[in-house]
N, C-alpha and C positions, 0 to 999 in steps of 0.2 A: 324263877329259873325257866318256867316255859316260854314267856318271853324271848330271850335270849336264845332258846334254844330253837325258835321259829324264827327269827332273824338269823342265826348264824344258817340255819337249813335254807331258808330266801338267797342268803347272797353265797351261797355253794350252785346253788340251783342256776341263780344266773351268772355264776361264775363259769360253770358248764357252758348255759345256751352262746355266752358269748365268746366262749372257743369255739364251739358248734358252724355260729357264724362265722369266724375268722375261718375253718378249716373249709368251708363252704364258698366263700368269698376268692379263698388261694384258689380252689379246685376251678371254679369258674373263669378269675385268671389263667389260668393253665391251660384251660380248653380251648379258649380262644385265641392264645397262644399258638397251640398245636395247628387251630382251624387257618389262621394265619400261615403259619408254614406249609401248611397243605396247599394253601390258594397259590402261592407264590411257587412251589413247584411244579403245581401244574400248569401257571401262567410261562416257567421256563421251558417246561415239557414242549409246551405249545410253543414257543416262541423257537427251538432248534427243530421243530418238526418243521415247521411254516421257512427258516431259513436253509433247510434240504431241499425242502420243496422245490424252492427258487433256485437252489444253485444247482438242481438236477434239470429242471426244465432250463435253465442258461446254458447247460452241457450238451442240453438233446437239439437245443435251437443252433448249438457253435457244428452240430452234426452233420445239419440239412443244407 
């Protein structure tokens, strides 16, 4: 019976670790997910500040 009873404890054990990894693996996805969306917002932040920019200085140049 100890047998059995140390295998069936083995494959609980890594029935765990290998949720563990899957719940570690999502989280990972997830973050570079987010890190991703982060980058692309601030690439658009930049990209309507840089297109004020220009059409403020075309307004100040149509002035002079």
């Amino acid at each position: 019976m100890g047998l059995l009873d140390n295998a069936k404890d083995a494959a609980e054990a890594t029935g765990k670790k290998v949720g563990e990894w899957a719940e570690d693996t999502k989280d990972r996805a997830s973050d570079r997910v987010d890190e991703a969306k982060a980058d692309a917002d601030v690439k658009r932040a930049e990209s309507e500040r840089d297109a004020t920019k220009a059409k403020n200085e075309y307004k100040e140049n149509l002035r002079d």
